[in-house]
C-alpha positions in Angstrom: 79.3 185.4 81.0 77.7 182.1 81.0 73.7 181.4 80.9 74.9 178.2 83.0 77.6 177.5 85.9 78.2 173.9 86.8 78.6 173.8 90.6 78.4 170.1 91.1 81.5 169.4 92.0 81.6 171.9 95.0 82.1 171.8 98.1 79.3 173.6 100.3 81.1 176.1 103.4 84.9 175.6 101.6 86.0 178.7 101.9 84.1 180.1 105.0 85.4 180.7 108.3 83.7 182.3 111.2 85.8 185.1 112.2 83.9 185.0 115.5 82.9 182.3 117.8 79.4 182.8 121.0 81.0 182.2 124.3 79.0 182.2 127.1 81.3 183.8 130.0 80.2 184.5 133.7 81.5 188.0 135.2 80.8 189.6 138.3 78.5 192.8 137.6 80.8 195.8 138.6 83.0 194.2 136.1 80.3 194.0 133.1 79.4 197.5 134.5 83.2 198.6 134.1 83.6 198.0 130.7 79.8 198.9 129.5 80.7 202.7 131.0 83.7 202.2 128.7 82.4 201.4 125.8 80.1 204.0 125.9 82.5 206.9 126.4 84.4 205.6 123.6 81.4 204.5 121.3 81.6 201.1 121.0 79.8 198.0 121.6 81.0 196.8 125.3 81.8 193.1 123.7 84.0 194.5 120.6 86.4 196.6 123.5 86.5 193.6 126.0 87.6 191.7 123.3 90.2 194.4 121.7 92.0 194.4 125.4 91.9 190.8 125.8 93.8 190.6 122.1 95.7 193.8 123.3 97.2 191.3 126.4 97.6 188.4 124.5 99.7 190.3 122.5 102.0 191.6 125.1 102.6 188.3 127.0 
């Protein structure tokens, strides 16, 4: 291993790619309520299962 790495010649963020994006998204409350109840029973964070049946639909259409 070296005692020195020369990094001047790279390129800050190259490789990095947010695998998430915020969205700020207006629903009516029974719906929010909905899906929180859900995410609940199954253990989950309400935004990770709202987002695993929107990609669930995207992938049947």
């Amino acid at each position: 291993m070296l005692e020195e790495y020369d990094f001047s010649d790279g390129i800050r963020g190259r490789f990095y790619e947010p695998k998430k994006i915020p969205v700020s998204l207006r629903l009516d409350n029974d719906i929010v309520l909905y899906f929180k109840k859900l995410a609940s029973e199954q253990k989950v964070p309400y935004q990770t299962l709202i987002n695993a049946l929107l990609r669930k639909k995207l992938q049947e259409l």
